[in-house]
N, C-alpha and C positions, 0 to 999 in steps of 0.2 A: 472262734479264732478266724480272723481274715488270711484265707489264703492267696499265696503267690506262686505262679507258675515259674520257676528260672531255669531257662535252654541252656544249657553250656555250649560253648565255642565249638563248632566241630574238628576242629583240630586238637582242641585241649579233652583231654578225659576228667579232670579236676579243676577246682577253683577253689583258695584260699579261704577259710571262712571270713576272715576279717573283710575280705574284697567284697565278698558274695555279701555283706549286709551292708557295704556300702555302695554295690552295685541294684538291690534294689529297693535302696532309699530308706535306709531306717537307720542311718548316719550319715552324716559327711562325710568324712574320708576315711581310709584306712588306716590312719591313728585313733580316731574317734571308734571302730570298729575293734580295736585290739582293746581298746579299755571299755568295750561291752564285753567282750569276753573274759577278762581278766577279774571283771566285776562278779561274774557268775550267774548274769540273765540270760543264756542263750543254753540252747539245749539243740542237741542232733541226736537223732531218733530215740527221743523221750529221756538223755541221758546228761548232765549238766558236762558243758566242755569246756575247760581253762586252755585247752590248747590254741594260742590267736592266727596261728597258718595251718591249723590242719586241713589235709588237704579232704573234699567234701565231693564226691561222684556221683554220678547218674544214680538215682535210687532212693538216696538221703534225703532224711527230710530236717530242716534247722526250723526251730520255734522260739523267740524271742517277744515280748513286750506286744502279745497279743496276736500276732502274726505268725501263721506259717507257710516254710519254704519248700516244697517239693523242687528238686533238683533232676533234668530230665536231659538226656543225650541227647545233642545235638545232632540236626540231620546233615 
């Protein structure tokens, strides 16, 4: 599985999952993003998630379509 490092904002504690898969490129936008999750290819920490805004913190990790996402606090 190709891994991805994603910093969050340092102001923000969370990010959207639909954002966070369109923010590092494994969709175009955040509609395209809601209907991978809705689909049932995306997983945070090893568990299938239908939820398209839940919200994903420092720690998580999201696995989709070969790729995985560690999600790491902003400094």
């Amino acid at each position: 599985m190709q891994p991805i490092r994603f910093e969050l904002d340092a102001q923000h504690d969370h990010v959207e999952l639909n954002q966070l898969l369109k923010l590092v490129g494994l969709c175009d936008s955040g509609g395209a993003g809601k209907a991978m999750v809705a689909s049932g290819v995306v997983r945070v920490d090893g568990q299938v998630e239908l939820r398209k805004t839940c919200k994903i913190r420092a720690g998580q990790t999201v696995a989709c379509e070969g790729v995985s996402i560690e999600v790491v606090a902003g400094a």
